[in-house]
C-alpha positions in Angstrom: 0.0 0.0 0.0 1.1 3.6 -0.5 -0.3 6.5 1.7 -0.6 10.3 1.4 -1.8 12.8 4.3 -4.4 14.6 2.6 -5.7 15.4 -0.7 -6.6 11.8 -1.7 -9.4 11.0 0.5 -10.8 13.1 3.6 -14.2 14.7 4.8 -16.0 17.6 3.7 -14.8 21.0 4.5 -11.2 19.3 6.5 -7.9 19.3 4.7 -6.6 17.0 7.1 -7.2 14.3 10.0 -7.7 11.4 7.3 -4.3 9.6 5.6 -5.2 8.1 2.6 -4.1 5.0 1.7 -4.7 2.6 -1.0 -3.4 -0.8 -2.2 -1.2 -1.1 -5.6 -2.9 -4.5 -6.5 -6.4 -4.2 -5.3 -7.4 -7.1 -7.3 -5.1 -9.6 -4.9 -6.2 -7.9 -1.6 -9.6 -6.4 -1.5 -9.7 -6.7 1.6 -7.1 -3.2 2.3 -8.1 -2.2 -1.4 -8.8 0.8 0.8 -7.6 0.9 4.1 -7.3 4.7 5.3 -6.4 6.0 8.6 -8.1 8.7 10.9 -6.6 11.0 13.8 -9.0 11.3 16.3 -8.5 13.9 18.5 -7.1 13.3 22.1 -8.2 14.6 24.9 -5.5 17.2 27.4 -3.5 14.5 29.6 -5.4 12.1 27.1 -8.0 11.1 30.2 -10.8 9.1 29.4 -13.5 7.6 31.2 -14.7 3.9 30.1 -17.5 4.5 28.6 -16.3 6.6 26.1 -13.2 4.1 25.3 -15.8 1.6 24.5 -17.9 4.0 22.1 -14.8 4.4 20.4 -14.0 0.9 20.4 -17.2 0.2 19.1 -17.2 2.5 16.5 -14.4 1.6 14.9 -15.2 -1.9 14.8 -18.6 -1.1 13.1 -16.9 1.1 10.2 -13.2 0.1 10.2 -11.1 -2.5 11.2 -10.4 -2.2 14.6 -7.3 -1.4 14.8 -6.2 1.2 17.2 -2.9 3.2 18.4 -3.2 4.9 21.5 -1.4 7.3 20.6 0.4 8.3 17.7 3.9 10.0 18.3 2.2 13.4 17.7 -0.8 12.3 19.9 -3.8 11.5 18.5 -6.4 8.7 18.9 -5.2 6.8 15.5 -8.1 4.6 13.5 -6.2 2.5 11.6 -8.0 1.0 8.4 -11.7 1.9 6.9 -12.5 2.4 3.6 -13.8 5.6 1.6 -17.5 5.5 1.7 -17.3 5.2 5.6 -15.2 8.5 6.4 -17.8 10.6 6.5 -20.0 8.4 8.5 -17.5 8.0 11.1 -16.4 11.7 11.2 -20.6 12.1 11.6 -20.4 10.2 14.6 -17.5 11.5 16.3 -18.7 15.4 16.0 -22.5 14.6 16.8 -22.6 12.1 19.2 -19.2 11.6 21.1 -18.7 15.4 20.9 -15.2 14.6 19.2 -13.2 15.6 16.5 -10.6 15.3 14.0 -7.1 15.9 14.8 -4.3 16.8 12.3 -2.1 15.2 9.5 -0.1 16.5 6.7 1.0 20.3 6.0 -1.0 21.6 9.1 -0.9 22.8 12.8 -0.5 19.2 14.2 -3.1 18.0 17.0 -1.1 19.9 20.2 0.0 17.1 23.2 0.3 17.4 26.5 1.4 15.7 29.7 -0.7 14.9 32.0 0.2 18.2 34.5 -1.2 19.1 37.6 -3.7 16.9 37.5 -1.6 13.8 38.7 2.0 15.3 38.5 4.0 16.9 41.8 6.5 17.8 38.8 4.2 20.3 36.8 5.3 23.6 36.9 2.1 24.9 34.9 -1.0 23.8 34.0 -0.4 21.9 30.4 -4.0 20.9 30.2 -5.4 24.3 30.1 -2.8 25.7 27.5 -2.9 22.2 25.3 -6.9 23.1 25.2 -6.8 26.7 24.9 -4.5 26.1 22.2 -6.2 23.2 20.3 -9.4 25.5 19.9 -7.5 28.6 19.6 -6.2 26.9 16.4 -9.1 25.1 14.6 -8.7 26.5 11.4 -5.1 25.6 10.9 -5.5 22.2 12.3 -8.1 21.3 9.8 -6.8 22.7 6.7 -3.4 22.8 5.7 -1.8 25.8 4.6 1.9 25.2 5.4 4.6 24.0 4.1 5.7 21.2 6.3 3.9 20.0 9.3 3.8 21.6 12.7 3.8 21.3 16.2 3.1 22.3 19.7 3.5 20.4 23.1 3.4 21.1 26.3 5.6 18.9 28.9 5.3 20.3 32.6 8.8 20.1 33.7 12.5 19.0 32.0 11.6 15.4 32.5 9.8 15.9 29.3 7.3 13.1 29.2 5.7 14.6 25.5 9.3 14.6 24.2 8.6 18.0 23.1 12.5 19.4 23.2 13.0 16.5 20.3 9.2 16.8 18.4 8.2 20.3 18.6 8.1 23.1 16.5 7.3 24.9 19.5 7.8 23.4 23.0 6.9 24.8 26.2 8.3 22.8 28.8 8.0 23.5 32.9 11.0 24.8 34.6 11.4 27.2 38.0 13.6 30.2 39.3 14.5 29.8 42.8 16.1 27.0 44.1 16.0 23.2 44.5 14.0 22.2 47.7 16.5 20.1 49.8 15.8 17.7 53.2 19.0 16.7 54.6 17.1 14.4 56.5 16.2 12.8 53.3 19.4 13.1 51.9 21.3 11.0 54.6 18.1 8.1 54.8 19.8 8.2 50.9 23.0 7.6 51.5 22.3 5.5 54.5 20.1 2.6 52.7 16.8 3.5 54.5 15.0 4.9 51.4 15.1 2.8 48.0 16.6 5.5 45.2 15.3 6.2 42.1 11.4 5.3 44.0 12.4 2.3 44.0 12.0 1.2 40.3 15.5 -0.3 40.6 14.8 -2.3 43.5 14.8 -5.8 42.0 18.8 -5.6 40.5 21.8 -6.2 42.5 23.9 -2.9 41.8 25.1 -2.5 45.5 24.8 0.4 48.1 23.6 3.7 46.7 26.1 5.7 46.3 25.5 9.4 46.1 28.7 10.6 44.7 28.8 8.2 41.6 25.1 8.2 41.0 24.1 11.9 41.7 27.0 14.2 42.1 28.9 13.1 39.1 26.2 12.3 36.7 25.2 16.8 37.3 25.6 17.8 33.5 26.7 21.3 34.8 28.5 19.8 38.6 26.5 22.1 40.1 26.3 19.8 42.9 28.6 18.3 45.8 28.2 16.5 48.6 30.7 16.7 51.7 30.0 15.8 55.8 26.8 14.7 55.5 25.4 17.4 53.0 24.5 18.4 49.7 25.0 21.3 48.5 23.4 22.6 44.9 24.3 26.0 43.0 21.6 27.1 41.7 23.2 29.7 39.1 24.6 26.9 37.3 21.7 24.3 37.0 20.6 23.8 33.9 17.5 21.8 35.8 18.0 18.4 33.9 16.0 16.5 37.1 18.1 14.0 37.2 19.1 14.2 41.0 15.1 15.1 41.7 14.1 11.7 40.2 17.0 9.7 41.7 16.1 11.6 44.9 12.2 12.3 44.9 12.1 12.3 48.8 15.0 14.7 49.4 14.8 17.1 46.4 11.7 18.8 45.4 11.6 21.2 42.5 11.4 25.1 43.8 8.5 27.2 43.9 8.7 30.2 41.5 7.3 28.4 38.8 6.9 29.0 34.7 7.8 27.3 31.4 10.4 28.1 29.5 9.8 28.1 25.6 11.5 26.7 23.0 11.4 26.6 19.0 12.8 24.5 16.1 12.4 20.7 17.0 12.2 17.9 14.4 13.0 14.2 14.7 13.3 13.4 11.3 13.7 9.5 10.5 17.4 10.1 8.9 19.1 12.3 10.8 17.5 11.5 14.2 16.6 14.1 16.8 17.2 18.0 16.3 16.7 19.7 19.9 14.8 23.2 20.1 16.6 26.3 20.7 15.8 28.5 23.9 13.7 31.7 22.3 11.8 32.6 26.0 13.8 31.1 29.4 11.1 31.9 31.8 7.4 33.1 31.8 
């Protein structure tokens, strides 16, 4: 099969949200003689309630094939494989009865992503839902109908750990960073150090790498060695963190990020297949 985002098949009055795509020998397969895919879009933090997975589910086993991808890389609720006549019948269902629409593919504003924020996240430095929404409707028109030259996109992560990826996959990333500085428990630091809380939250619990050891798996790993630890205390300049979080999520209990809180915002992200990963470039460090 071949496949084309936009201008082959779609739905009227949208330039985008349905990849075309249609087999070279449809006489051998008519099974995927069409077999198109649809972007639904997601939800902010992509939270749903069952009963609206299901009608989803059920949909898409009615008019396609059943196939799902929760989600695609830019986001999205991805349909994979209907044929032409039932587009329009499925984009009839998802905008009058699920109150859901189309997200976006090819030469367009890309369907924005989000982390899941505030809402479940002690990380979050802003509220990523509200923005990811604000923006997503803010934006209708250039979601829906492509008028660029390449593809683009927003996403909102809530702090460096950068669950959405968007420093690596967006045109535009605002990602949640503070001012001040880390939020440090000595107390916290020496149970550490001393074996009586499990590093890292414990996710590394079940292999046999020895003692914790905060020098080796803290202090030296500081991109910037911003940090040190001597007599029983760490010690963190804040001027020279470049707040990677790697010590906060090797050390959730004794590191907390600070309080004056923003996002810093950042442009020029792509992750083409060939030459890998292209990281933004700072344009806005705090707001």
């Amino acid at each position: 099969t071949h496949w084309k985002h936009g201008g082959i098949v779609g739905v009227f009055g949208y330039g985008g949200g349905v990849i075309g795509r249609h087999c070279d020998q449809p006489e051998k397969f008519p099974g995927v003689a069409h077999f198109h895919t649809m972007r639904v879009n997601h939800p902010s933090g992509k939270f749903y309630k069952a009963d609206y997975l299901r009608q989803l589910c059920d949909l898409w086993d009615f008019r396609g094939s059943g196939i799902t991808n929760m989600h695609g890389s830019t986001g999205d609720i991805i349909f994979i494989g209907t044929t032409t006549p039932q587009l329009e019948e499925i984009f009839y269902e998802l905008t009058h009865n699920l109150n859901q629409d189309l997200g976006g593919s090819g030469s367009n504003l890309r369907t924005p992503s989000d982390c899941i924020g505030q809402a479940r996240c002690e990380y979050a430095c802003y509220d990523t839902q509200a923005i990811c929404h604000t923006l997503t409707n803010e934006y209708q028109d250039e979601l829906h109908r492509p008028a660029f030259p390449y593809k683009f996109k927003f996403k909102f992560d809530g702090c460096p750990n950068c669950c959405v990826a968007s420093i690596a996959r967006a045109d535009l990333s605002f990602i949640g960073t503070w001012r001040d500085d880390i939020r440090i428990d000595q107390k916290a630091v020496k149970a550490y150090v001393g074996g009586e809380l499990a590093p890292n939250a414990g996710a590394h619990a079940g292999r046999d790498w020895g003692a914790f050891d905060i020098q080796k798996e803290v202090v030296d790993l500081c991109p910037t060695k911003c940090m040190r630890y001597e007599g029983d205390k760490l010690e963190i300049n804040t001027k020279e963190c470049t707040r990677c979080m790697h010590c906060i999520n090797v050390m959730p209990r004794a590191l907390r990020i600070g309080n004056d809180r923003g996002c810093s915002i950042l442009a020029g992200a792509k992750a083409p297949i060939l030459d890998g990963a292209q990281m933004g470039t700072l344009i806005v460090p705090f707001i």
